[in-house]
N, C-alpha and C positions, 0 to 999 in steps of 0.2 A: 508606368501604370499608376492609375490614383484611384484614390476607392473613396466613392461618397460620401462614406463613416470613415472618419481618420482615426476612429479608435479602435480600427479591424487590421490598421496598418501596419504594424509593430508591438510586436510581445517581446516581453523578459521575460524568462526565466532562471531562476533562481536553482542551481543543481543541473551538471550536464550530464549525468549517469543515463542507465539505460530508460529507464523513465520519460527524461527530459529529452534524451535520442529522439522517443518513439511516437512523442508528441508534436519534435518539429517534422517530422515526415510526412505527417499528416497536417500541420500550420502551411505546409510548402505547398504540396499540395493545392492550400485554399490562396496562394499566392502571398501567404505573409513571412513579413521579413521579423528572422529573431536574433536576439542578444542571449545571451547565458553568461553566467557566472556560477564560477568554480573551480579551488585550488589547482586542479590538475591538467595540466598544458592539453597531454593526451587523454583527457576524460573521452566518455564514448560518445557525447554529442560535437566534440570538439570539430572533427571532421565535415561536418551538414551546418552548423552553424553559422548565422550570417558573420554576427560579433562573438568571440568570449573575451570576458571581462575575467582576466587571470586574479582572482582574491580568495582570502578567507571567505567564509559565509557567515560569521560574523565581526566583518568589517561594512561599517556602516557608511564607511564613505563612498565605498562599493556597490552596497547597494543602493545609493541612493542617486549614484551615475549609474548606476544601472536604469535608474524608475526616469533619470532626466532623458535618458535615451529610448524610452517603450511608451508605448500610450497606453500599456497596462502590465502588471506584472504576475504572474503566477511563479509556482512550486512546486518540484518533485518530492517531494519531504516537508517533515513536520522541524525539523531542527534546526529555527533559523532565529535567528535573533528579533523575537516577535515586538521589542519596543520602538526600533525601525520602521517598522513597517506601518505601526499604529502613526507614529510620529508624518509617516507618508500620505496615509489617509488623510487627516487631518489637513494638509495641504493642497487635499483634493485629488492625488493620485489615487488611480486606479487596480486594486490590491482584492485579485480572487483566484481562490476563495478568501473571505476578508480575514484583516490581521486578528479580528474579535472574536471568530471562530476557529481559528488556529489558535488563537493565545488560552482556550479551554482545551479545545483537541490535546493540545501540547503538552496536558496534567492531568494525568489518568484518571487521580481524584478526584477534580474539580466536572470531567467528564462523566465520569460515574454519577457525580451528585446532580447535576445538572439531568441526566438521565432519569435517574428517580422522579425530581421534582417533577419531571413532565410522565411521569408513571410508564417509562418505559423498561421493563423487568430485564435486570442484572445481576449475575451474583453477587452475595455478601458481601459488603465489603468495611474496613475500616482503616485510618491511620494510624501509622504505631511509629514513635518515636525511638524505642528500645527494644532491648531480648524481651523484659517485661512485658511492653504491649505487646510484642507478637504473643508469649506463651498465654496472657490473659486470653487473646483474640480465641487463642486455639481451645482455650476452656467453652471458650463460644461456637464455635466453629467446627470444631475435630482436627486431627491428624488425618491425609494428607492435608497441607494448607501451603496455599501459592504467596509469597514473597514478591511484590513489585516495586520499581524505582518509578516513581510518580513520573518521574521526565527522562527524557533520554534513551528511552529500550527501541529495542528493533532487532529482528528475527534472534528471538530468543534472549539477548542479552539486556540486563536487566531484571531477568525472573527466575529466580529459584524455588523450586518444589522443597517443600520442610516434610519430610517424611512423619519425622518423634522429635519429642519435647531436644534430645541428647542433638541435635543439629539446627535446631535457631541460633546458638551465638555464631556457628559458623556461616552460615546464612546471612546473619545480620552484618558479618567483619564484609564476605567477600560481593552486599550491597555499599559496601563504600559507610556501612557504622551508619552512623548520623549526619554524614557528611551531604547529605543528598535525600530530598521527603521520600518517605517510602509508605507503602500501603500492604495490607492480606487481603487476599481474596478467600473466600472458601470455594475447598477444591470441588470441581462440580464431572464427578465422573460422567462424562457425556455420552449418549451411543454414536454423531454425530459431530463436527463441526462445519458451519457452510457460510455461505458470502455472497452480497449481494452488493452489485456495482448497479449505483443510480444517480442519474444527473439531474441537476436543477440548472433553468437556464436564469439570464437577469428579468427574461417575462416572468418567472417566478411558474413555467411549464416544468413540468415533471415526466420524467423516463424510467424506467427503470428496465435488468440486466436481466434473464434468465437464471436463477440462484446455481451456483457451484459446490461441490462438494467437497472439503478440502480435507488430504493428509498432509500430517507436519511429520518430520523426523526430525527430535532433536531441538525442536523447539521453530524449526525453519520449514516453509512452505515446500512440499516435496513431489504433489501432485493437487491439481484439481480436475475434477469431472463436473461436466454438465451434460444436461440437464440434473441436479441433484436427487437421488431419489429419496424424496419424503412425500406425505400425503399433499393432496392438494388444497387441504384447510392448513398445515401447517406451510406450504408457497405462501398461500393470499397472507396469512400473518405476517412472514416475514416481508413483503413486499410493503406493508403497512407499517411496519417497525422502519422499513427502512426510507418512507416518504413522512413520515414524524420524524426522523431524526434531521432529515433536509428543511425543515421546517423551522426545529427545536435550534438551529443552527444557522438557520437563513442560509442554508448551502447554496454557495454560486460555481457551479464545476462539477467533476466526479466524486462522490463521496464511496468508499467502499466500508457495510457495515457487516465485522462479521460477528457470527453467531454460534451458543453451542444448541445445540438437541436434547434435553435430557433423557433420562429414559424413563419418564414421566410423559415422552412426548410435549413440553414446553419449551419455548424458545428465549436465550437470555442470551443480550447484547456483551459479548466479550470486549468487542475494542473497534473506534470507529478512525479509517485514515481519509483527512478532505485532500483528497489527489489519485489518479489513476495508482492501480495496486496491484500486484504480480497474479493476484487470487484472478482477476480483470484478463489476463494477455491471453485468454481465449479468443474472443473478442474480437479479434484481427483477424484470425482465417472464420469465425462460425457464426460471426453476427452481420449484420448488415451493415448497421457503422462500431466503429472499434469504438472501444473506451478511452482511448484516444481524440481520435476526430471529435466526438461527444465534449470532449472537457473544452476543446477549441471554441466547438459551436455553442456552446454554453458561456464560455467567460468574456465572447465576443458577440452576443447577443443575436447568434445567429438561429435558426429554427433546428429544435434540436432533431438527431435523426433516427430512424427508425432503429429498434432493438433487438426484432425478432432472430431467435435462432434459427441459423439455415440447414445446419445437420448437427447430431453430437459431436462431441469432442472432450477430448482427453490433453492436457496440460500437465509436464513433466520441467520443472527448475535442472538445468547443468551447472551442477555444484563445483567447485572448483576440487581437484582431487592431488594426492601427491604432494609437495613440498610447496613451500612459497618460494615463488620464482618465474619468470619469463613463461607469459601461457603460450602451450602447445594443445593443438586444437589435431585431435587425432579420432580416427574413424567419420569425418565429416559423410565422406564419398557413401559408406555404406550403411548409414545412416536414412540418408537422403534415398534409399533405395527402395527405403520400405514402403509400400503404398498410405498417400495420404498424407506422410510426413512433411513438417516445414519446420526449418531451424532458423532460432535466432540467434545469432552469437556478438556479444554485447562489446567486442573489441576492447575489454580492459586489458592496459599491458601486462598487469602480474596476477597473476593466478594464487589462491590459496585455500588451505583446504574447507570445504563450507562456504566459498565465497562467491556469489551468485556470477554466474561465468555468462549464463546461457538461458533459452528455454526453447522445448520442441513443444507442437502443438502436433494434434494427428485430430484429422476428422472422419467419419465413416458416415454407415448409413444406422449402424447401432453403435451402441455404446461400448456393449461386451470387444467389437470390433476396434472400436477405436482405443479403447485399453491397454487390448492383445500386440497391439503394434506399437502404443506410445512403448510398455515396455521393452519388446526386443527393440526400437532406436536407441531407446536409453540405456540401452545394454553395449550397443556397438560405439557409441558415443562419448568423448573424456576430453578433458577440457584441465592439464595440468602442468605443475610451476616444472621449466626447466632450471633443474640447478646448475 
């Protein structure tokens, strides 16, 4: 088979997790052949994959046999060794979303600041070097006050709640000290948080997701619902917030931005990821094209696809539970029983507890409906380490 554009022909991907799974399913699909890289033999794209390139992520020689092997390359993650990659551009390889908006994504501060400058409303924020700055920030700011690692966070880790002035040095020891830039946020008690997943393609056409409403537990995504329920001036805002940030960005792919609610009824930019995002794996049973196929038809300059939602739906993460150890995947059968239900189970070999195993999705014809049953699945459902 040969395809007209030979730059539709072969993707890299960088990260075979379940991410990078769930995007060659749908590259296959469109008849393309892909490579991955990624430490782990048995990662979960390992399986579907044309190539893996068995490396670190960053080892640069890896990737850059990776980029000589793809006529383009994308990411399941922000954590990649982003001088590579600028280094690849510059040679005219093909790198989206590009290394220039990843290498800001990638520094919560330089994110933030870049946000403001283009007047897109975020909470407070500042850099602090020491216990000093943070307790001055807090004279600014109040108690509670959020703690971040400018780089490197992901579901939850990275961020500490500082309740009283009496738990900043501990905050600050167990950010890694001064070892790593850190930033305060002020804490923004929200009545909401929600997310919206919208692609840009290289016509520089824009899509956007139906917004989701999301619970964390713990600092980790634990539920989302769609359609969200907030007013329909605050939809259009956030839809607008989130095709200036594809803009502010030159987004080429899925970007997912999410946001909190205050209870002021205002909307401010929390944290924005350029790549399909777990808030997103609705998407696959309730939209028309997944967030998925979207990043495909986007990064390969394809016409991007329709977004509408086809019925609600309810999104519940399978956290990994019980010890770390060899996953056992129990209650699958009566799971699957529940009407509406569809599981995903992400085939990592070890399970641990909090460690993203799985996700079910339930659709209905209401919301209240598709709730009521994500939770009984996710009741019959475990996903944990044999020791």
């Amino acid at each position: 088979m040969k395809f007209k554009d030979k730059t539709r022909q072969k993707l890299g991907i960088i990260g075979g997790g379940q991410l990078g799974k769930m995007m060659i399913l749908e590259a296959k699909k469109m008849g393309f052949y892909v490579t991955i890289l990624d430490p782990t033999k048995s990662c979960p794209a390992d399986s579907i994959a044309d190539q893996h390139l068995v490396a670190d992520f960053d080892d640069r020689e890896a990737i850059r046999k990776l980029a000589q092997k793809s006529d383009l390359i994308t990411y399941e993650f922000e954590h990649i060794e982003v001088e590579v990659l600028k280094e690849l551009e510059a040679e005219d390889y093909k790198i989206y979303p590009t290394a220039h908006s990843l290498e800001i994504i990638q520094n919560k501060f330089h994110q933030k600041n870049i946000l403001i400058e283009e007047q897109i409303a975020v909470p407070d924020f500042k850099k602090v070097t020491d216990s000093a700055d943070i307790k001055e920030a807090a004279q600014e700011f109040g108690y509670p006050l959020m703690l971040k690692s400018c780089t490197g966070g992901y579901d939850g880790k990275g961020n500490v709640l500082i309740d009283s002035q009496a738990e900043v040095d501990r905050a600050f020891q167990e950010l890694g000290s001064s070892k790593a830039p850190l930033m305060v946020e002020k804490y923004i008690p929200f009545k909401k948080e929600i997310s919206i997943i919208a692609a840009r393609g290289l016509s520089k056409e824009m899509k956007v997701y139906p917004i989701g409403e999301n619970d964390h537990r713990d600092n980790i995504l634990y539920e989302t619902k769609v359609p969200a329920e907030i007013s329909s001036e605050l939809e259009k805002k956030a839809e607008e917030f989130a095709k200036e940030v594809l803009e502010v960005f030159a987004g080429i792919g899925i970007f997912c931005v999410e946001m909190f609610v205050t209870e002021a009824d205002e909307l401010l930019v929390n944290e924005i990821a350029p790549r399909p995002h777990n808030s997103g794996h609705y998407t696959i049973e309730s939209c028309v094209t997944s967030q998925f196929e979207q990043h495909v038809r986007a990064i390969t300059a394809l016409p991007l696809g329709d977004t509408t939602l086809l019925r609600p739906a309810v999104m519940r993460n399978i956290l990994g539970s019980g010890e770390k150890g060899k996953a056992e995947i129990i209650g699958l059968d009566p799971a699957l029983a529940v009407e509406g239900v569809k599981v995903h189970i992400y085939q990592k070999q070890i399970s641990r507890p909090g460690r993203k195993m799985g996700h079910l999705t339930v659709t209905a014809d209401s919301l209240d409906k598709a709730a009521e049953r994500a939770l009984k699945a996710s009741q019959l459902i475990e996903i944990k380490g044999e020791v």
